[in-house]
N, CA, C and O atoms as a Tripos MOL2 file, in Angstrom:
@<TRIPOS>MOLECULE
protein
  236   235    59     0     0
PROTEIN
NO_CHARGES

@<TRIPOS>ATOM
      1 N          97.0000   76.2960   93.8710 N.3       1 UNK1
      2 CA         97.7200   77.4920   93.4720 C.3       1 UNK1
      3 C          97.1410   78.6640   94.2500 C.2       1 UNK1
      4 O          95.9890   79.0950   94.2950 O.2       1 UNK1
      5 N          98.1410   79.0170   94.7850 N.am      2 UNK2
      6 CA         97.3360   80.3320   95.6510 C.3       2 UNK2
      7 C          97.8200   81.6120   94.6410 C.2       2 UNK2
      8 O          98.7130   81.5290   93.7970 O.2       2 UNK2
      9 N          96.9790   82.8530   94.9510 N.am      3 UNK3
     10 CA         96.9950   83.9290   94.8380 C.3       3 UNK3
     11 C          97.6080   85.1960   95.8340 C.2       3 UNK3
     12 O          96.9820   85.9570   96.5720 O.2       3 UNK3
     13 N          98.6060   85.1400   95.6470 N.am      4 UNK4
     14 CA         99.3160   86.7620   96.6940 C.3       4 UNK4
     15 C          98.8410   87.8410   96.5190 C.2       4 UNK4
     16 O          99.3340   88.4250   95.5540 O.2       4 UNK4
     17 N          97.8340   88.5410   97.2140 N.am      5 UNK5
     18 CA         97.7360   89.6530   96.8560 C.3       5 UNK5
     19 C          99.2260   90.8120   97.3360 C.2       5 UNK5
     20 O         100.0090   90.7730   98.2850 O.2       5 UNK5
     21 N          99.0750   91.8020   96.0970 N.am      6 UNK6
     22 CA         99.7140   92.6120   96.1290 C.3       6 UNK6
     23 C          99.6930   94.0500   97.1650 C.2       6 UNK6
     24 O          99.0780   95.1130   97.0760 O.2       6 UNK6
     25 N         100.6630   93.5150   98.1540 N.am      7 UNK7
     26 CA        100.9220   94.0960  100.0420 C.3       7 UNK7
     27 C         101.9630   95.0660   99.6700 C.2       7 UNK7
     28 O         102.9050   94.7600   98.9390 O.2       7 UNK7
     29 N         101.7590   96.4530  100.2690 N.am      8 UNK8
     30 CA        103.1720   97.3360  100.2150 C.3       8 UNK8
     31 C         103.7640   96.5390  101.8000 C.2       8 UNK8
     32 O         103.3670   96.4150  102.9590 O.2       8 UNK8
     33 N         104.9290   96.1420  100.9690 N.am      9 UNK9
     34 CA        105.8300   95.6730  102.7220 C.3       9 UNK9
     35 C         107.1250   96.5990  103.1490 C.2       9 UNK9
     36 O         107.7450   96.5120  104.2090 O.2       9 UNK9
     37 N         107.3090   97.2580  102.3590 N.am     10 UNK10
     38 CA        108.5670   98.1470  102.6970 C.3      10 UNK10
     39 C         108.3430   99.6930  102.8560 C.2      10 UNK10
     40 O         107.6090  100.0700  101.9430 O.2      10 UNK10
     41 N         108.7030  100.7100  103.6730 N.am     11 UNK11
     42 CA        109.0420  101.8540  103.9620 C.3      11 UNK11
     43 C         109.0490  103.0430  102.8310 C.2      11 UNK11
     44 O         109.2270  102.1760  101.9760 O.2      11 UNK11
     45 N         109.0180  104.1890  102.1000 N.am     12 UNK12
     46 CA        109.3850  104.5420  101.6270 C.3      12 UNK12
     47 C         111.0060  104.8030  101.7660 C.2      12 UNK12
     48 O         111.8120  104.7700  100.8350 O.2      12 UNK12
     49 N         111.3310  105.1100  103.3530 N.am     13 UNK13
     50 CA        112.9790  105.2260  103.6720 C.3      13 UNK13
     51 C         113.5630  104.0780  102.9060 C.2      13 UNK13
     52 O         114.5590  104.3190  102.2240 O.2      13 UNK13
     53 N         112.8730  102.3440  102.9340 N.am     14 UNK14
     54 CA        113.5570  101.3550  102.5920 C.3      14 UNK14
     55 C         113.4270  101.4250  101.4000 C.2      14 UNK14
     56 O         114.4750  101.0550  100.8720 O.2      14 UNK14
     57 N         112.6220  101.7320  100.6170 N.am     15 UNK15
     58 CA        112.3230  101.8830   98.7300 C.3      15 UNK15
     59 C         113.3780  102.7650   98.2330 C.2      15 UNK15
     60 O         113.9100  102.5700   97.1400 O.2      15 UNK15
     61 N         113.7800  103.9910   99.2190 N.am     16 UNK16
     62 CA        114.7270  104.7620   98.7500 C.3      16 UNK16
     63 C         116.0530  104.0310   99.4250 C.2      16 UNK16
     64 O         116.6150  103.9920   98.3310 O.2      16 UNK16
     65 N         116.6560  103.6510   99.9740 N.am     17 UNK17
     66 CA        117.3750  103.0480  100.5400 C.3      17 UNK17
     67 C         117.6740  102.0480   99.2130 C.2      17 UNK17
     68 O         118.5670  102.0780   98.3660 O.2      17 UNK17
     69 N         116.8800  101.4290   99.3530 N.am     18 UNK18
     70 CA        117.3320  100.1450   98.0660 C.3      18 UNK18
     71 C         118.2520  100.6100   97.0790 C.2      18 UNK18
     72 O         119.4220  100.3170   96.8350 O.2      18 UNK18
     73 N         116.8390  101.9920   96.1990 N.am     19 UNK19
     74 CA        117.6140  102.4350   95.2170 C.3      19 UNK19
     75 C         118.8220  102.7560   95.4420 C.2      19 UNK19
     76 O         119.6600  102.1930   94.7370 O.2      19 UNK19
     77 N         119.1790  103.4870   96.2050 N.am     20 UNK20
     78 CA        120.7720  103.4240   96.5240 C.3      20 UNK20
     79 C         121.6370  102.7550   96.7300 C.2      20 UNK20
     80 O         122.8280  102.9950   96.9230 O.2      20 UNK20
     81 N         121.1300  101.9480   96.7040 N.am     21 UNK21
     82 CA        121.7790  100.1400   97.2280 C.3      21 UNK21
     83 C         122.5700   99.8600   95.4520 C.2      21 UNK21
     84 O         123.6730   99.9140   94.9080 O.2      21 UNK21
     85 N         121.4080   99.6110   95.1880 N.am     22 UNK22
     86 CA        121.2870   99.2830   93.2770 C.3      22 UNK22
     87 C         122.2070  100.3410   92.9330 C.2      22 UNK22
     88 O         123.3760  100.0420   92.6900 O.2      22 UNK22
     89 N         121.8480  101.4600   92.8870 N.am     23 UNK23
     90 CA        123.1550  102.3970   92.0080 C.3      23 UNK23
     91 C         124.1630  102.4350   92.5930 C.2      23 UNK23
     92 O         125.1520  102.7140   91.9160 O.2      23 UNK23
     93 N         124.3670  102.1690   94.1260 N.am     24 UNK24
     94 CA        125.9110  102.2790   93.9300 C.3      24 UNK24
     95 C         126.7030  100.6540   93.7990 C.2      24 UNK24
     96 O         127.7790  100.3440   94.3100 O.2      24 UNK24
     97 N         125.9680   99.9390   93.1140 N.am     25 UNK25
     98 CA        126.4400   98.1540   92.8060 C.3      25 UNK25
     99 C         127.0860   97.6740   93.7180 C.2      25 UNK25
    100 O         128.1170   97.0610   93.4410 O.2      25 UNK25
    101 N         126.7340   97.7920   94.8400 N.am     26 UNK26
    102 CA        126.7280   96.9790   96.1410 C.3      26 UNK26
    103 C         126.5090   95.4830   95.9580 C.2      26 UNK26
    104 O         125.6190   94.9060   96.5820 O.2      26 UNK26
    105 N         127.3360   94.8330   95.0810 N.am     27 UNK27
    106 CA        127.0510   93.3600   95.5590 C.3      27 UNK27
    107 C         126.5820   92.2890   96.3510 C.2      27 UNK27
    108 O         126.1230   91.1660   96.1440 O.2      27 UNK27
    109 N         126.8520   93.0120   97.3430 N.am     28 UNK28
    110 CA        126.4460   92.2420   98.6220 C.3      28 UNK28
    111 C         125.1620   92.2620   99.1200 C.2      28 UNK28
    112 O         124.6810   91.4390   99.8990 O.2      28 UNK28
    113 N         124.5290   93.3940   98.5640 N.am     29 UNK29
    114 CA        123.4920   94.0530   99.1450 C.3      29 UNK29
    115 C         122.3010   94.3370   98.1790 C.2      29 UNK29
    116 O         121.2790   94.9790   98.4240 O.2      29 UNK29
    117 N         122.7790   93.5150   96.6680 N.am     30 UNK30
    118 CA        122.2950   93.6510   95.3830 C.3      30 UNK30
    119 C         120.6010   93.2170   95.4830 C.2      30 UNK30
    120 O         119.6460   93.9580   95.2490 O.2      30 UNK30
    121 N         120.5680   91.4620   95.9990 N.am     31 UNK31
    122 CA        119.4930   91.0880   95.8240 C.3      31 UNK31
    123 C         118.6930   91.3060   96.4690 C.2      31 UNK31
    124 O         117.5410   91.3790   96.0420 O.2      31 UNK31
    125 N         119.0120   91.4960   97.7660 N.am     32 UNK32
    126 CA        117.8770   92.0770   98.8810 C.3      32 UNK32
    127 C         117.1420   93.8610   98.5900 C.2      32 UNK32
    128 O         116.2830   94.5140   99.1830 O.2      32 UNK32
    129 N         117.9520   94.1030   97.4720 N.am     33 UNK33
    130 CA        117.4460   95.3280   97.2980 C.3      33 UNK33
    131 C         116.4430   95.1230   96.1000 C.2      33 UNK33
    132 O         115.3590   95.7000   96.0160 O.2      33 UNK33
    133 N         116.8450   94.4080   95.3700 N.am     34 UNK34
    134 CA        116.0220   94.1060   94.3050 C.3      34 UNK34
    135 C         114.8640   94.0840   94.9130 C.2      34 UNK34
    136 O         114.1200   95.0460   94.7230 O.2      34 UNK34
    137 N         114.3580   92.8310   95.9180 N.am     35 UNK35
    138 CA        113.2170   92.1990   95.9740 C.3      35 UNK35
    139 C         112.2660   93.4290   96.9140 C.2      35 UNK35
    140 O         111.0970   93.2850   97.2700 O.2      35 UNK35
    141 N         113.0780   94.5360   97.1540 N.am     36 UNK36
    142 CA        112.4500   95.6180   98.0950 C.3      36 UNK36
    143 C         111.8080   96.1560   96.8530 C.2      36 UNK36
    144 O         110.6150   95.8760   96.7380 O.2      36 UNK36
    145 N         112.3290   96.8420   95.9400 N.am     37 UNK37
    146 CA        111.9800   97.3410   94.6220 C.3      37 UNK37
    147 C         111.3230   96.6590   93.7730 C.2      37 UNK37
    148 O         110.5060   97.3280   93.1390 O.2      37 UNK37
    149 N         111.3850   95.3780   93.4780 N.am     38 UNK38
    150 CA        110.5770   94.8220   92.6770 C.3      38 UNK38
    151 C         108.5760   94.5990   93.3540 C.2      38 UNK38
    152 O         107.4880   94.4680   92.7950 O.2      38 UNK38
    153 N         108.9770   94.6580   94.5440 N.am     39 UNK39
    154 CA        107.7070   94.3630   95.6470 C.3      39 UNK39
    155 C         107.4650   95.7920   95.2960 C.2      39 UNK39
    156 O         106.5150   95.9470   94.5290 O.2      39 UNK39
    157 N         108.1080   96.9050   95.6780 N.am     40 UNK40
    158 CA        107.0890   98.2600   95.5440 C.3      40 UNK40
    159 C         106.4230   98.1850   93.9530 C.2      40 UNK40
    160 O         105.2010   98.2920   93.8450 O.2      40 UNK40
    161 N         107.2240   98.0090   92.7960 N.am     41 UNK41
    162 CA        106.6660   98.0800   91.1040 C.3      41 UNK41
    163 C         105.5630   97.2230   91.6220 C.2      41 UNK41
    164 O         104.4580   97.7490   91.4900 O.2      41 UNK41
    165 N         105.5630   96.0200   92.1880 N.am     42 UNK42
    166 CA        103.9870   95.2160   91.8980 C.3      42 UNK42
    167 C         102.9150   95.7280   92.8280 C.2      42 UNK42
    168 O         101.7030   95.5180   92.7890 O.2      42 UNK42
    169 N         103.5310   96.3470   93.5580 N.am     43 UNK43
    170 CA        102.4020   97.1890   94.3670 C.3      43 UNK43
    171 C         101.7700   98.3040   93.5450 C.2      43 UNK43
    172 O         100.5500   98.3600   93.3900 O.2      43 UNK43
    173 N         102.6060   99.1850   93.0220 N.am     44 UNK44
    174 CA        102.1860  100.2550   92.6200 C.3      44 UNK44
    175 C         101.9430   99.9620   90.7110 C.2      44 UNK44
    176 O         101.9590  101.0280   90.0960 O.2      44 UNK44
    177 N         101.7910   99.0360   90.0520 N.am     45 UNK45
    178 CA        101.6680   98.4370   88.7340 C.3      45 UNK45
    179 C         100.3130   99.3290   88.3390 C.2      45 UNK45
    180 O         100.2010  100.2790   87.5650 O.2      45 UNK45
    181 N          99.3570   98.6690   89.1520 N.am     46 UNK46
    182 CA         97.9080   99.4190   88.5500 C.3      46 UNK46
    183 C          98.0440  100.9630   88.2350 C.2      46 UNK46
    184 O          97.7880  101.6350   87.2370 O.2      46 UNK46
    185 N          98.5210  101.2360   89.4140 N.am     47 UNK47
    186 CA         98.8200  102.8810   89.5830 C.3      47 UNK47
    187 C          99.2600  103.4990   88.4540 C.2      47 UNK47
    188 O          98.5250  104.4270   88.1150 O.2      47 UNK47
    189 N         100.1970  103.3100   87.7590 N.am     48 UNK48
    190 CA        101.1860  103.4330   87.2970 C.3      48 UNK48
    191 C         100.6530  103.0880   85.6610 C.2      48 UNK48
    192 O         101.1150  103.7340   84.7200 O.2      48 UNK48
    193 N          99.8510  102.2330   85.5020 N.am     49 UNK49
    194 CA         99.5000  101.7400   83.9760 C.3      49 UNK49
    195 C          98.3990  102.6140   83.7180 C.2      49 UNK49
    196 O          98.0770  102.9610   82.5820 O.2      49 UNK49
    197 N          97.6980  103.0470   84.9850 N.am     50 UNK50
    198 CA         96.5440  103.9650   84.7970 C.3      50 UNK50
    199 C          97.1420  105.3880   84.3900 C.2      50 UNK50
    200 O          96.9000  105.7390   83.2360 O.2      50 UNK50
    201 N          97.6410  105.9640   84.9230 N.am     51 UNK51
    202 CA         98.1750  107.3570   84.7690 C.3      51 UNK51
    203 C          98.3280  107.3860   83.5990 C.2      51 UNK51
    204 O          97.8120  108.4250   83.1890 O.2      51 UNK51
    205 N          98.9700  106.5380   82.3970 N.am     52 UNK52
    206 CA         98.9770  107.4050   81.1100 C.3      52 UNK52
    207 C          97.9420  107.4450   80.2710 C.2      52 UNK52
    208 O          97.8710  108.1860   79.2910 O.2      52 UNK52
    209 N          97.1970  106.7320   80.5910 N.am     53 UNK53
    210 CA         95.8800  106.0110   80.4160 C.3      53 UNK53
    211 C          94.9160  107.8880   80.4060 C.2      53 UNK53
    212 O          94.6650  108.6610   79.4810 O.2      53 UNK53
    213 N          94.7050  107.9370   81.5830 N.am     54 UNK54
    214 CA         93.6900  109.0250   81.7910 C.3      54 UNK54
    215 C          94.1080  110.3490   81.5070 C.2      54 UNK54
    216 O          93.4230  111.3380   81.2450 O.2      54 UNK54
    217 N          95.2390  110.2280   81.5910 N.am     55 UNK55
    218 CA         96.0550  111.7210   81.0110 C.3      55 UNK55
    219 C          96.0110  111.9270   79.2590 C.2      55 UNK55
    220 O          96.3050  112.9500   78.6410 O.2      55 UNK55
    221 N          95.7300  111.1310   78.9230 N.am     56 UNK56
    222 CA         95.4480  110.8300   77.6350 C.3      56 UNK56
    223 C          94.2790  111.3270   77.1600 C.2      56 UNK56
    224 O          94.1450  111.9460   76.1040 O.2      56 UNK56
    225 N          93.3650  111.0310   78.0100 N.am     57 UNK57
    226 CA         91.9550  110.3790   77.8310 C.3      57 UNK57
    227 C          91.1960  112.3640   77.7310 C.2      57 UNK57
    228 O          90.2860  112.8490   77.0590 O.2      57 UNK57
    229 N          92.0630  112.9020   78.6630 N.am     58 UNK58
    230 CA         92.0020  114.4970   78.5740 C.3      58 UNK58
    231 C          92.0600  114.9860   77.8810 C.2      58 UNK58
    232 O          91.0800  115.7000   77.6660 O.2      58 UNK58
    233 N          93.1120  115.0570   76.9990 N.am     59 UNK59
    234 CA         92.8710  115.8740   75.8700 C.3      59 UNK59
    235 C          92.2220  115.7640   75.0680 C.2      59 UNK59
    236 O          92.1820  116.6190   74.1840 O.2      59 UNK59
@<TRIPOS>BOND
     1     1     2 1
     2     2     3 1
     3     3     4 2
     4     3     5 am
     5     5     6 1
     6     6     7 1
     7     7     8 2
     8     7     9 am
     9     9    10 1
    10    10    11 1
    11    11    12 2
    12    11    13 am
    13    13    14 1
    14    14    15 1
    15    15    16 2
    16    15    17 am
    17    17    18 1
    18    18    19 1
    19    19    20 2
    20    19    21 am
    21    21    22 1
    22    22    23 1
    23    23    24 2
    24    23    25 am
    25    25    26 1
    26    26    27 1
    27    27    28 2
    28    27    29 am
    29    29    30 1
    30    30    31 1
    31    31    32 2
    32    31    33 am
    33    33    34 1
    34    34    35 1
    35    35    36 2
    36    35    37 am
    37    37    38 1
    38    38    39 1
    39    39    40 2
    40    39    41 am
    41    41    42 1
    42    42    43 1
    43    43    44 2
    44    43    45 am
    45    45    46 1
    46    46    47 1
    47    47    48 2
    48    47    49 am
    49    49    50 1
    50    50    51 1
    51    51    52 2
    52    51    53 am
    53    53    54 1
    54    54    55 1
    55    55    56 2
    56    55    57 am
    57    57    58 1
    58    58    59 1
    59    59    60 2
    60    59    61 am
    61    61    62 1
    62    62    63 1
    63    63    64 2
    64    63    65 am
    65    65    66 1
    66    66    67 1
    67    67    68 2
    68    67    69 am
    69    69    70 1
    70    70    71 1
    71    71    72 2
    72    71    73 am
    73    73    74 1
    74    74    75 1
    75    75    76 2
    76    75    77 am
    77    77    78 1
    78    78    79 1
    79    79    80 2
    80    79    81 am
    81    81    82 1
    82    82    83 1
    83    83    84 2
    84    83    85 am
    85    85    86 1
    86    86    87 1
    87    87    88 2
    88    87    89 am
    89    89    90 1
    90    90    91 1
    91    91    92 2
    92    91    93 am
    93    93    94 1
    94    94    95 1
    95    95    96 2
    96    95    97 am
    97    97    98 1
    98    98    99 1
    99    99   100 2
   100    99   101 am
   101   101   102 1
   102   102   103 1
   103   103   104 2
   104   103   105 am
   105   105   106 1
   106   106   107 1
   107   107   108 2
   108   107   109 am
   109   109   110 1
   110   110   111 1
   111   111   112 2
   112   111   113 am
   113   113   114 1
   114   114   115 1
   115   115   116 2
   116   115   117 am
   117   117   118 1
   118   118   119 1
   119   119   120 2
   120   119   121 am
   121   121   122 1
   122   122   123 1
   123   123   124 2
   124   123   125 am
   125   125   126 1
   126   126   127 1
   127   127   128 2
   128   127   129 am
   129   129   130 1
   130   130   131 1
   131   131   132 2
   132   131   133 am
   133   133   134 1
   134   134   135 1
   135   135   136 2
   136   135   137 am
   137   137   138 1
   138   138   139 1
   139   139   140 2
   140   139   141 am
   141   141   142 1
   142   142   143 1
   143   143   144 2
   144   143   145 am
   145   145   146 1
   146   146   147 1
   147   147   148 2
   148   147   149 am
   149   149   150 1
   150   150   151 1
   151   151   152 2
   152   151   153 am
   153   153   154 1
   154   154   155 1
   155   155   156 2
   156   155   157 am
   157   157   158 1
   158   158   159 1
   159   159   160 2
   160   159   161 am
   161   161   162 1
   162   162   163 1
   163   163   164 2
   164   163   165 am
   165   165   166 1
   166   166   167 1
   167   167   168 2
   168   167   169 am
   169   169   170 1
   170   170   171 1
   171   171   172 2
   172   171   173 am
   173   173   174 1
   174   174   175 1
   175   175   176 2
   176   175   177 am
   177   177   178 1
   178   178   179 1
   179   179   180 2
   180   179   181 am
   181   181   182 1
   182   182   183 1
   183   183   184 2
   184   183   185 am
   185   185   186 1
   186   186   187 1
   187   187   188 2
   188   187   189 am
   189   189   190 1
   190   190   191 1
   191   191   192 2
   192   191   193 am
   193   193   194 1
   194   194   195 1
   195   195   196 2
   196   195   197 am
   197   197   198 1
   198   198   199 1
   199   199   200 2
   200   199   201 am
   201   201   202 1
   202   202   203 1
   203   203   204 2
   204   203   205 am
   205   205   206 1
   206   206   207 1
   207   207   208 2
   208   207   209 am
   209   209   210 1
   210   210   211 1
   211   211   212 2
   212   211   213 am
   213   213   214 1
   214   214   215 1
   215   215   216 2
   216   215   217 am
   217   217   218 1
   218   218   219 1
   219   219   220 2
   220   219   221 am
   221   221   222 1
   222   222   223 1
   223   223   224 2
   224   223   225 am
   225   225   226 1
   226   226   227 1
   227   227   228 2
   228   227   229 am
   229   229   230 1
   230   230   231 1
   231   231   232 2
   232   231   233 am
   233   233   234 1
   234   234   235 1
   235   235   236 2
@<TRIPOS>SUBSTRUCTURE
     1 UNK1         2 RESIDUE 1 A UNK
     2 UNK2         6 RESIDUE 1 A UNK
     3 UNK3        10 RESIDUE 1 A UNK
     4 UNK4        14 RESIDUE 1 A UNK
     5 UNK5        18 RESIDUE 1 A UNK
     6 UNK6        22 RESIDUE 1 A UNK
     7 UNK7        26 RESIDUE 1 A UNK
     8 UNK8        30 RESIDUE 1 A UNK
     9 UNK9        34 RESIDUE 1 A UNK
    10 UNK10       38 RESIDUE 1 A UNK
    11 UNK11       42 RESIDUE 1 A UNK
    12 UNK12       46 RESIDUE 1 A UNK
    13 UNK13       50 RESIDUE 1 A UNK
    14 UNK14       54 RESIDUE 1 A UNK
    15 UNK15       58 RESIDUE 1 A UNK
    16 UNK16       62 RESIDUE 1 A UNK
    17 UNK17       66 RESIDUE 1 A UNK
    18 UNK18       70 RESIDUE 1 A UNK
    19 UNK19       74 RESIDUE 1 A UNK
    20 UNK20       78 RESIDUE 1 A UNK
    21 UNK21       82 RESIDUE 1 A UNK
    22 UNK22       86 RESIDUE 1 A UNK
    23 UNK23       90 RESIDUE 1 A UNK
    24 UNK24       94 RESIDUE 1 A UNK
    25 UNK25       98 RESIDUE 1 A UNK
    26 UNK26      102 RESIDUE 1 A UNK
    27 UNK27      106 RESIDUE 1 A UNK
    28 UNK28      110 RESIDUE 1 A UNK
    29 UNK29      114 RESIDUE 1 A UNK
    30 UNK30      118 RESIDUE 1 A UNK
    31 UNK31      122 RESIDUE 1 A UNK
    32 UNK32      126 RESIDUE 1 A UNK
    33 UNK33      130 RESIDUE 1 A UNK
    34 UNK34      134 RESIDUE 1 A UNK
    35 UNK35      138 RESIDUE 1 A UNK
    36 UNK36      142 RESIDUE 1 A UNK
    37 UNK37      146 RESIDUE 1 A UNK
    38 UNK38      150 RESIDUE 1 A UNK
    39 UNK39      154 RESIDUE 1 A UNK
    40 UNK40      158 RESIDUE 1 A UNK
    41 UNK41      162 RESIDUE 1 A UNK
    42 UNK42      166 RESIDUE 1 A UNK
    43 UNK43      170 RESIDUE 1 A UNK
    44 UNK44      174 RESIDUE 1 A UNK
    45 UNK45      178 RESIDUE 1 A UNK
    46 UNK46      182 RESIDUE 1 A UNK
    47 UNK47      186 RESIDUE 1 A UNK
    48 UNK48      190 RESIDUE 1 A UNK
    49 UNK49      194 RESIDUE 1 A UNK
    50 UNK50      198 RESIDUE 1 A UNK
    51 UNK51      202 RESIDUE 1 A UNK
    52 UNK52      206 RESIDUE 1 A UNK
    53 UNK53      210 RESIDUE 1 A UNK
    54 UNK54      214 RESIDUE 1 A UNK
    55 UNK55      218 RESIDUE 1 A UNK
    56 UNK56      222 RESIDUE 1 A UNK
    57 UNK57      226 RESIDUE 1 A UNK
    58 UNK58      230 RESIDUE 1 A UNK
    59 UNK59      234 RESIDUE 1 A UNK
């Protein structure tokens, strides 16, 4: 069983790109956008679970 570490592989242009992909329900163009977006959330997960975490931790 291997382990993937978690790689940013896409662009911010392509992260935003996606999203636009997704909202305007582009079928065609649905899943490949997903896996752009779902790859940035697992990149940025830690990031993201921390922030409410320490903002908290402030007051």
């Amino acid at each position: 069983m291997s382990i993937e570490k978690n790689i940013q592989k896409h662009s911010k242009g392509e992260v935003n790109r996606a999203g636009i992909k997704l909202l305007e329900k582009n079928e065609s163009e649905y899943a490949a956008a997903k896996v752009i977006l779902d790859n940035w959330r697992a990149y940025h997960i830690t990031p993201l679970n921390g922030f409410p975490r320490k903002r908290s931790e402030k007051n």
